[in-house]
Structures are given as structure tokens and as C-alpha cells.
PLY file of the C-alpha trace (Angstrom):
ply
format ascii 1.0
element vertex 127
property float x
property float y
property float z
element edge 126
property int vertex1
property int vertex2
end_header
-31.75 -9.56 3.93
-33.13 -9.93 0.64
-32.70 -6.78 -2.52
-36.22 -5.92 -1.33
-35.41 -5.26 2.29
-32.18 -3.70 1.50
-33.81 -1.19 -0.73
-36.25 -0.28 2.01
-33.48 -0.15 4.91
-31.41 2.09 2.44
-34.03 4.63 1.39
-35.12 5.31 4.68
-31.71 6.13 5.66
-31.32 8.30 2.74
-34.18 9.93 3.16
-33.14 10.44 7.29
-29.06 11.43 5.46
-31.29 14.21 3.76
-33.49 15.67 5.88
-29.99 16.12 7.94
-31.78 14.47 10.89
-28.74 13.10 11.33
-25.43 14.36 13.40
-21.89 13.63 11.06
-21.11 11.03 13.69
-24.22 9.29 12.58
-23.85 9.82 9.13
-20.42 8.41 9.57
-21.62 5.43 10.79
-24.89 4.87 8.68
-21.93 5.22 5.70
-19.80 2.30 7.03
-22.66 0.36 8.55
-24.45 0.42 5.01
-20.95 -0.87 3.27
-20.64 -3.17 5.54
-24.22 -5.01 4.97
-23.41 -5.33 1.73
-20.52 -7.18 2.03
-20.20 -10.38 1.01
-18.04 -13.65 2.06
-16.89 -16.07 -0.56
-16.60 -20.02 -0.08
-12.87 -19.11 0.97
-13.47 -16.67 3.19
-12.63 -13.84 1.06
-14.73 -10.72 1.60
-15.54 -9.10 -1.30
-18.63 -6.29 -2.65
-20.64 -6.83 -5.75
-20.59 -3.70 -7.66
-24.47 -3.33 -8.52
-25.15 -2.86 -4.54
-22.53 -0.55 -3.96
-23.79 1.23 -6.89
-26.91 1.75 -4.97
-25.21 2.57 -1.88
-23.38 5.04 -3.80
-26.75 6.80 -5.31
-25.88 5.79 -8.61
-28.81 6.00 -10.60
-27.45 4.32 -14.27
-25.40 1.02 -14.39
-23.49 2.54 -16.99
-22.13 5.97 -15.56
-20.84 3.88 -12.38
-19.16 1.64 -15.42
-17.26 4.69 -16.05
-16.23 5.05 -12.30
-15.44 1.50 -12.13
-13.04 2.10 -15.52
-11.08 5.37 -13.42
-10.82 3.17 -10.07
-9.48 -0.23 -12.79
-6.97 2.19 -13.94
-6.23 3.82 -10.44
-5.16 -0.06 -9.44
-3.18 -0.95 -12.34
-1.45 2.88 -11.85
-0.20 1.54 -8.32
1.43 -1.49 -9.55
-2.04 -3.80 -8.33
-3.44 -6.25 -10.35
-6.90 -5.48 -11.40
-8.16 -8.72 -11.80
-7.24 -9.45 -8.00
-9.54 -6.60 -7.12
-12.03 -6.44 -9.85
-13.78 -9.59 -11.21
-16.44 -9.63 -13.59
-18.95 -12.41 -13.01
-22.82 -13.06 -14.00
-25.82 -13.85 -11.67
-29.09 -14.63 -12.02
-31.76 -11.46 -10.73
-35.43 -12.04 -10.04
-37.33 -10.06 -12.62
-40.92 -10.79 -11.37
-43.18 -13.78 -11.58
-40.66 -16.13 -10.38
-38.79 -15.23 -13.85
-34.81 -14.36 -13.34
-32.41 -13.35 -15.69
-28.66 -12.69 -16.04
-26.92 -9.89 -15.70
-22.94 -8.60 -15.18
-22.13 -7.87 -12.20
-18.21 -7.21 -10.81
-17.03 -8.59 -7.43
-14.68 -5.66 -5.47
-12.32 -6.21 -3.52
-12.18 -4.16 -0.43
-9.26 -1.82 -2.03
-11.59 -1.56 -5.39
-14.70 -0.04 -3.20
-11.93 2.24 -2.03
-10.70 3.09 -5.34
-13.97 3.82 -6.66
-15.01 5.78 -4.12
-12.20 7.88 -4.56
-13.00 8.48 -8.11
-16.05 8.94 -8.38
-18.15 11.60 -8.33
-17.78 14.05 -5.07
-21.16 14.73 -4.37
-21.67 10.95 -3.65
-20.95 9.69 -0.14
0 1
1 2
2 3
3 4
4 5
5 6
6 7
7 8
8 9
9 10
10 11
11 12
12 13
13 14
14 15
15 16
16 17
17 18
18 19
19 20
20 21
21 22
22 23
23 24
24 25
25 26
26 27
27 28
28 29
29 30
30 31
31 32
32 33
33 34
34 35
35 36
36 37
37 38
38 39
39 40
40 41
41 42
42 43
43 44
44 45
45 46
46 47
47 48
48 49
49 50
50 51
51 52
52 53
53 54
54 55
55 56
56 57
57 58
58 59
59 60
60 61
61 62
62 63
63 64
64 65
65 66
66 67
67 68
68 69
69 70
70 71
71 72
72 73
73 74
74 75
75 76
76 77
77 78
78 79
79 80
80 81
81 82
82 83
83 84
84 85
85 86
86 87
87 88
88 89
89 90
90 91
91 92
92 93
93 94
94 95
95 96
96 97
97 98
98 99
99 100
100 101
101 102
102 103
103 104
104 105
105 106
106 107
107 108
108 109
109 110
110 111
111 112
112 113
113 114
114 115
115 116
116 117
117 118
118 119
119 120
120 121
121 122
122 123
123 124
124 125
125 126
């Protein structure tokens, strides 16, 4: 499924999340089936989320207010005696900007635990 697609999938969703068309036990499970098709699988079989799709999944609107989430859920780790760089690691990728043209941008790969973290601390209106 390409960013396109995903956009699409989500939004309609959303839109079904707020028109409350949709019993909790649904809305439980469009929660966890949306987290879940955004996961990703690394060359070592490692599952891991990249941080600019759950912010999207989260209804964050700004990259950098779900930095400041990210910052509470980094601290929240390294509070419980975790390393933060096992479950937070900052990488770049390459984004289609239109016209074939890409560019880089950060990005941070979560661990399953950071996704939990940063739910947790973020805001409470956000499911």
C-alpha cells in the first residue's frame, strides 16, 4: 500500500470514527488494525513503526508537536531503566515530493514499546 492509499484508507475511517458510525468494538479494532498496517519488518525480522505514519495515525497535524511527544515517551523509556536507542532510532529516507522529485527527511523507527510509550503521553484526545 503506497502513502497515497494509506491516506485514503485512513481518512475514510476517520471520517466513519467521527460520524460514530461505528460501535467501540469496531473502533477498537479499526485502532489496532490501522497500527498494525503500518508496521513495518526490518531485514532481521524486527518489527518496528516509523514515527511520521504513526503520527498520522495519531491525528497529529505538525511534525514538530508529535517531536515533543516523542521527547516525553524518550524520557518515559530511559525513566524505566530502557535504553532509548533500542526503542527509538532516528534514521533518514527519501519522500516523493512530486514530479518524480524526492527528498530527505528524519524520520524515527519505534519500537513496539516506543508506540506504546508515546501513546501514553501524548495528548488524550488522540486515539
Amino acid at each position: 500500500m503506497d502513502e497515497r492509499e494509506f491516506e485514503e484508507r485512513l481518512q475514510a475511517m476517520h471520517d466513519r470514527v467521527l460520524s460514530k458510525a461505528l460501535s467501540q468494538e469496531e473502533e477498537s479494532n479499526y485502532t489496532e488494525s490501522l497500527f498494525e498496517s503500518i508496521r513495518r519488518v526490518n531485514e532481521y525480522g524486527q518489527e518496528f513503526w516509523y514515527a511520521r505514519e504513526l503520527q498520522i495515525a495519531l491525528e497529529y497535524k505538525e511534525w514538530r508537536n508529535f517531536l515533543k511527544v516523542i521527547d516525553k515517551a524518550k524520557a518515559a523509556c530511559q525513566g524505566s531503566d530502557n535504553a532509548v536507542s533500542d526503542h527509538f532510532v532516528e534514521v533518514n529516507k527519501m519522500v516523493n515530493i512530486g514530479s518524480g522529485a524526492e527528498r530527505e527527511v528524519d524520520d524515527i523507527e519505534l519500537s513496539r514499546y516506543a508506540c506504546y510509550l508515546i501513546v501514553q503521553n501524548g495528548d488524550p484526545r488522540k486515539r
